[in-house]
C-alpha positions as CSV (number, residue, x, y, z in Angstrom):
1,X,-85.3,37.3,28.7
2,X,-88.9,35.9,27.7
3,X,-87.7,33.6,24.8
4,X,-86.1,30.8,26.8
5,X,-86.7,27.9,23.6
6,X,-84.6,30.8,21.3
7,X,-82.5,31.4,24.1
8,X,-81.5,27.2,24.3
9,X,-81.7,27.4,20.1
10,X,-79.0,29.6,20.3
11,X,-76.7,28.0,22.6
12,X,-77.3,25.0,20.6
13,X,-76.5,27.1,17.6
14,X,-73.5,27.7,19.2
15,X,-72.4,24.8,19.8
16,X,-72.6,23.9,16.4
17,X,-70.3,26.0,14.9
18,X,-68.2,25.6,17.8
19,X,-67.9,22.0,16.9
20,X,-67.8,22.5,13.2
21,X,-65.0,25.0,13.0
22,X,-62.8,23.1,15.6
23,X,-62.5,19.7,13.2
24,X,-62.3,21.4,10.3
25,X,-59.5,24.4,11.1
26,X,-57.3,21.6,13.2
27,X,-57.8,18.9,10.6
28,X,-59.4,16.5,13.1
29,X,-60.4,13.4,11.9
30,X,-64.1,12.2,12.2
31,X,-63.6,7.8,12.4
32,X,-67.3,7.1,11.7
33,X,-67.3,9.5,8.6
34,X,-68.0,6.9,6.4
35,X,-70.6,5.5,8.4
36,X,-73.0,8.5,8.9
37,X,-75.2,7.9,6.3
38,X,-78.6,9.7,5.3
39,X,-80.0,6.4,6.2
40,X,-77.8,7.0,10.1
41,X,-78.4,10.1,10.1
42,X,-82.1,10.1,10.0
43,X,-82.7,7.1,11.8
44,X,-80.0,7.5,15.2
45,X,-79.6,11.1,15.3
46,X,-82.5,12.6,14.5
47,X,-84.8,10.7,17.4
48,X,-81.3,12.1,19.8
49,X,-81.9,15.3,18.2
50,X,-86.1,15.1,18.7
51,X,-86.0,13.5,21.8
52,X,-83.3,16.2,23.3
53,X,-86.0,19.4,22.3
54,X,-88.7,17.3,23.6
55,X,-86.6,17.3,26.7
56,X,-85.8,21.0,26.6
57,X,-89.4,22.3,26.0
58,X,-91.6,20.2,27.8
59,X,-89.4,21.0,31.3
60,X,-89.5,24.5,30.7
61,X,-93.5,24.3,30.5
62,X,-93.0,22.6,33.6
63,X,-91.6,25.3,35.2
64,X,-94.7,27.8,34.7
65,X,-97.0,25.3,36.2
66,X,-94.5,24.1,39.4
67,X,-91.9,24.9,42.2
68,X,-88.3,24.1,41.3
69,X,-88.1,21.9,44.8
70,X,-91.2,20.1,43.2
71,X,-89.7,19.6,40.1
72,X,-86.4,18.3,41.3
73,X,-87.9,15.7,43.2
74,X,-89.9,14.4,40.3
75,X,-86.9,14.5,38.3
76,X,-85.9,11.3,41.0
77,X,-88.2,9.3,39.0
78,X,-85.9,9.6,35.9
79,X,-83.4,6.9,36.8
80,X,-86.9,4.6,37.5
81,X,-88.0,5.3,33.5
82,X,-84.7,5.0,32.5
83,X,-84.2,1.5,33.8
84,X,-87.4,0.4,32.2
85,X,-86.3,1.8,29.2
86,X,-82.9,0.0,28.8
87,X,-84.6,-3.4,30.4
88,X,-86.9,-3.0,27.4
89,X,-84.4,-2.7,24.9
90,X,-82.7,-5.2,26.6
91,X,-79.3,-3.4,27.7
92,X,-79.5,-4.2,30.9
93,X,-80.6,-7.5,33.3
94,X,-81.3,-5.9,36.6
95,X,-81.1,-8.2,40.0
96,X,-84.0,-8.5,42.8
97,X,-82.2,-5.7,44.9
98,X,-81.7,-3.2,41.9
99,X,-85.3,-3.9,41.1
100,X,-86.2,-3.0,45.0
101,X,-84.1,-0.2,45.0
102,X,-86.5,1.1,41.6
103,X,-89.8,0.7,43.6
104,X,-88.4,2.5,46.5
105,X,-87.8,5.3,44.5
106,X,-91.3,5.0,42.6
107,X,-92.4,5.1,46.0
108,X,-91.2,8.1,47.6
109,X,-91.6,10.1,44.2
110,X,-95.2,9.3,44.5
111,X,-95.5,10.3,48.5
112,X,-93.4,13.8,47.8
113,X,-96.1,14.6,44.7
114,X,-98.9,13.9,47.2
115,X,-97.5,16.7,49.5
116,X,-97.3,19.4,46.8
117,X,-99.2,21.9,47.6
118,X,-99.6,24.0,44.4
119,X,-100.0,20.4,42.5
120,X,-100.6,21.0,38.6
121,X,-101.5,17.8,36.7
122,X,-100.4,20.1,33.2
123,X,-96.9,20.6,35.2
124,X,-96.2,17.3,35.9
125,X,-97.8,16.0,32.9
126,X,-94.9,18.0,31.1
127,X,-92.8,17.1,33.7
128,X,-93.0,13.5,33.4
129,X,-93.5,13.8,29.2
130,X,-89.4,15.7,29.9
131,X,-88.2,12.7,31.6
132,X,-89.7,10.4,28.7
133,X,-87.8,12.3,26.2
134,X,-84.7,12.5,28.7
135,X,-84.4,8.7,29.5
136,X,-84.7,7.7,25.7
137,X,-82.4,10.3,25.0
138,X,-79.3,9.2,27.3
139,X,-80.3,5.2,26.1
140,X,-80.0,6.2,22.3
141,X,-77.0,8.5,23.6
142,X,-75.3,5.6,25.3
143,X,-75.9,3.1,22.4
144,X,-74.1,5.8,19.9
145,X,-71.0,6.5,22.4
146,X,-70.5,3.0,23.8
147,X,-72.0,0.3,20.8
148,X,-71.3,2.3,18.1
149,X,-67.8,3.2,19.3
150,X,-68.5,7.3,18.6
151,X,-66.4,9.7,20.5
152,X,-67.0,12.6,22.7
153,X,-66.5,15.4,19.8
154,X,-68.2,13.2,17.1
155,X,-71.3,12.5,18.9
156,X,-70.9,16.4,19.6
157,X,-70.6,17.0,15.7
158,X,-73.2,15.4,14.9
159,X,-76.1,15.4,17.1
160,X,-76.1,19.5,18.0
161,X,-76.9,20.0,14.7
162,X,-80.0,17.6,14.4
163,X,-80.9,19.2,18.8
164,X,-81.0,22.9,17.2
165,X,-83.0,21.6,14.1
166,X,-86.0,20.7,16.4
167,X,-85.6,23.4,18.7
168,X,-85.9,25.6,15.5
169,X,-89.0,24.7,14.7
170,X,-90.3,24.5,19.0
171,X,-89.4,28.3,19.2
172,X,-90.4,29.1,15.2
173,X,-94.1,28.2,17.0
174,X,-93.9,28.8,20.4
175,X,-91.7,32.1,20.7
176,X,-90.2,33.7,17.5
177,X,-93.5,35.4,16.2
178,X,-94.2,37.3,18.6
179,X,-90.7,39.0,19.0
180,X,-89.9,42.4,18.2
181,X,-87.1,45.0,17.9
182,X,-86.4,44.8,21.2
183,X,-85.0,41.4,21.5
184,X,-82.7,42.0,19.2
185,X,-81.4,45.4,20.9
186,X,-81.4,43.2,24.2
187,X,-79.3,40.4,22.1
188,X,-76.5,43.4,21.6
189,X,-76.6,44.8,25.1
190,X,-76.2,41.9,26.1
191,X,-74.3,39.6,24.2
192,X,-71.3,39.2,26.4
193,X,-74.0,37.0,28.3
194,X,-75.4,34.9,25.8
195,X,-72.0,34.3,24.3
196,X,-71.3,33.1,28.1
197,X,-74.2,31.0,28.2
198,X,-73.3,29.4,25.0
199,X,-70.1,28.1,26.1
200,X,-71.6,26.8,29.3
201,X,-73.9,24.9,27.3
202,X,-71.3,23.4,24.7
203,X,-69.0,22.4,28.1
204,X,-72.2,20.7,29.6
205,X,-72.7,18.8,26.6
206,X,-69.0,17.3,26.5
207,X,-69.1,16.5,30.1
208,X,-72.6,14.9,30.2
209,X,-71.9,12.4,27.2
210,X,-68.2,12.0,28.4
211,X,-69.9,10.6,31.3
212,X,-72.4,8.5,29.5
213,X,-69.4,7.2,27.3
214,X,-67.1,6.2,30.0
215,X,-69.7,5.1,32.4
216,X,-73.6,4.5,31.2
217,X,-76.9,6.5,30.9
218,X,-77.9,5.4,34.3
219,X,-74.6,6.8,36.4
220,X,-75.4,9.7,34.2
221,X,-78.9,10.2,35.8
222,X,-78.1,9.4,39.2
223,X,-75.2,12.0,39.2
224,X,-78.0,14.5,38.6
225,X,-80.8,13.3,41.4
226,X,-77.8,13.8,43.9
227,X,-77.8,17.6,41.7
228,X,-81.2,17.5,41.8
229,X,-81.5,17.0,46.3
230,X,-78.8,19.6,46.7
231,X,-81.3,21.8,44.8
232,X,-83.8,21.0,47.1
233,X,-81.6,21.9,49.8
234,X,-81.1,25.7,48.1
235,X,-84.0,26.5,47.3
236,X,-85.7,25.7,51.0
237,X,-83.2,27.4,52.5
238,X,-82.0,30.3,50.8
239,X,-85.0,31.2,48.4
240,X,-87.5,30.5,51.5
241,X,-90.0,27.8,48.8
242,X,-92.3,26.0,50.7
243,X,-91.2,22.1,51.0
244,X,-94.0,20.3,53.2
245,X,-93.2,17.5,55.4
246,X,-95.0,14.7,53.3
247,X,-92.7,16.2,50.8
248,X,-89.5,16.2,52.5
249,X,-90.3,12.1,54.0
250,X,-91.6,10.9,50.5
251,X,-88.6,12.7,48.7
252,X,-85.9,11.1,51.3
253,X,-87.7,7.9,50.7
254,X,-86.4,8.3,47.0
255,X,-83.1,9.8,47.8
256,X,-82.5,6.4,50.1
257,X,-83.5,4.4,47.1
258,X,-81.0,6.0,45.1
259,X,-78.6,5.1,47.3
260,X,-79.5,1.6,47.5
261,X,-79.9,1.2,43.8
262,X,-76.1,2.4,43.2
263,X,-75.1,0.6,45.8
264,X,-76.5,-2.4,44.2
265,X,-75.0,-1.8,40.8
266,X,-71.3,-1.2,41.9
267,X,-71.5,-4.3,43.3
268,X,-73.2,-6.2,40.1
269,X,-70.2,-4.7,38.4
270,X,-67.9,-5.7,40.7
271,X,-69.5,-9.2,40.2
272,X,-69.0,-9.4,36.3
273,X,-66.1,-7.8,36.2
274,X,-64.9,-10.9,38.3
275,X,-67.0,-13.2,36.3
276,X,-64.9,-12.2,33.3
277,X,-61.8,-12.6,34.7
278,X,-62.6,-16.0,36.0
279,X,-63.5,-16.5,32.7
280,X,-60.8,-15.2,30.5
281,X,-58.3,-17.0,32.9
282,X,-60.5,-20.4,32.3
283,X,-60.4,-19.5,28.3
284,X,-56.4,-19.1,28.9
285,X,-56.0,-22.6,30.9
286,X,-58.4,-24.6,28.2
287,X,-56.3,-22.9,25.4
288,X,-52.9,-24.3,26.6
289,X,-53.8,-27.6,28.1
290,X,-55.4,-28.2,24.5
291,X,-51.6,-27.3,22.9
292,X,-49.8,-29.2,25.2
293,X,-52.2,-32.2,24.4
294,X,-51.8,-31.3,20.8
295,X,-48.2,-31.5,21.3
296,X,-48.2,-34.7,22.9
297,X,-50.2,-36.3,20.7
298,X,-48.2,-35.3,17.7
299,X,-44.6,-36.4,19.8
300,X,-46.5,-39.9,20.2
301,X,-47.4,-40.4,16.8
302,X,-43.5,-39.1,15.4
303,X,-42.6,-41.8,17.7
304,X,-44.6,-44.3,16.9
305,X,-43.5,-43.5,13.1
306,X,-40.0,-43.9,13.6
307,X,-40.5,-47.0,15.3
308,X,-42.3,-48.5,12.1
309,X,-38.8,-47.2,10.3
């Protein structure tokens, strides 16, 4: 199929009325109703929605320009932008280590791109413009899921909708005008498989922001470098692409800062989840020793009162 933006509008399309027919035939209550907006709605799930087709479009112009392997590795450099991003928006504080950890990755990214062979600077211009869009996506993601309390199935509801409006208007300029009667007889012939490839897309979307929501955007993109190095993996073996050795050190390099960096941030949240408890309990202690003195004060001064009687 030679339409893939059409191909991703549809699955998105999909989704949508997925979504939409499931809360409205089982009666399921949307909690932030009230507070999706026009105002909302153009200003938080729009940018999801613009960033998401950025995300979608400028990868697959990636893909005409590089080798998967190639691709994969650059996609390392995700968690890296994504850091900055949420640093900048100040959502997260990262220590020395995590920070070392981020420069090792930077690091090896940059060593595997100077072993590419068939380097493209168009293909990893795209590339790199993807994991822009990508990395502001999951922090605006994150921020609707975990600040603004959203669900799963809301965020789901809501955002696909604005996704496939971009996406519209991506393969209205890129794709749809030079179709012809034979993409629609393809559609037919085949639709048992885009039907298939609509679900997968709806259950990737509910996993990936179930993620996000019960963990962060970070965890989220590390899960998919440790995707991304098994894909590596494949594709040198089984599909015979060319990975040079400057690739495979520089791309290790990155796959060892990845572990560091998670390493790092287990522990940080072992640390303030220990922090707050300390806390709480302190909160706890201050709280009753103030009643008891509150107490004793007030016995003294009954006392003191029926003496003067």
């Amino acid at each position: 199929f030679r339409f893939p933006i059409s191909l991703t509008l549809f699955t998105l399309i999909f989704s949508s009325l997925n979504c939409i027919l499931f809360v409205h035939l089982f009666g399921i209550e949307l909690k932030h109703s009230k507070s999706v907006t026009r105002k909302f709605y153009l200003q938080t799930v729009m940018p999801i929605g613009a960033l998401t087709a950025g995300t979608i479009v400028m990868g697959m112009v990636s893909y005409l320009f590089l080798t998967v392997s190639f691709i994969q590795m650059l996609k390392a450099f995700t968690p890296v932008m994504t850091l900055g991003f949420l640093v900048l928006a100040r959502m997260d504080e990262p220590s020395s280590n995590v920070t070392y950890s981020v420069l090792f990755i930077c690091l090896g990214t940059a060593i595997a791109g100077s072993g590419e062979m068939n380097f493209s600077f168009i293909g990893v211009f795209s590339m790199l413009t993807a994991q822009v869009c990508e990395a502001l996506r999951l922090i605006f993601t994150q921020k609707m899921l975990q600040d603004l309390r959203f669900n799963v199935l809301e965020t789901l509801y809501y955002v696909t909708p604005a996704c496939a409006f971009w996406v519209f208007w991506a393969a209205l300029l890129a794709e749809i005008p030079y179709m012809d009667d034979s993409v629609i007889e393809k559609f037919f012939l085949h639709k048992h498989m885009f039907f298939a490839s609509g679900f997968l897309a709806l259950s990737t979307n509910l996993i990936n922001w179930y993620v996000i929501q019960v963990t962060d955007a970070l965890t989220m993109k590390l899960v998919a470098t440790a995707r991304n190095a098994l894909l590596v993996l494949f594709n040198a073996v089984f599909l015979s692409e060319i990975v040079t050795e400057v690739q495979g050190f520089g791309y290790s390099l990155s796959l060892i800062g990845f572990l560091a960096y998670n390493h790092f941030k287990i522990k940080e949240k072992e640390i303030r989840s220990r922090t707050s408890s300390v806390r709480a309990r302190t909160s706890s202690f201050d709280m009753v020793k103030r009643n008891s003195t509150g107490s004793l004060d007030d016995t003294y001064a009954n006392g003191k009162a029926l003496a003067k009687v």
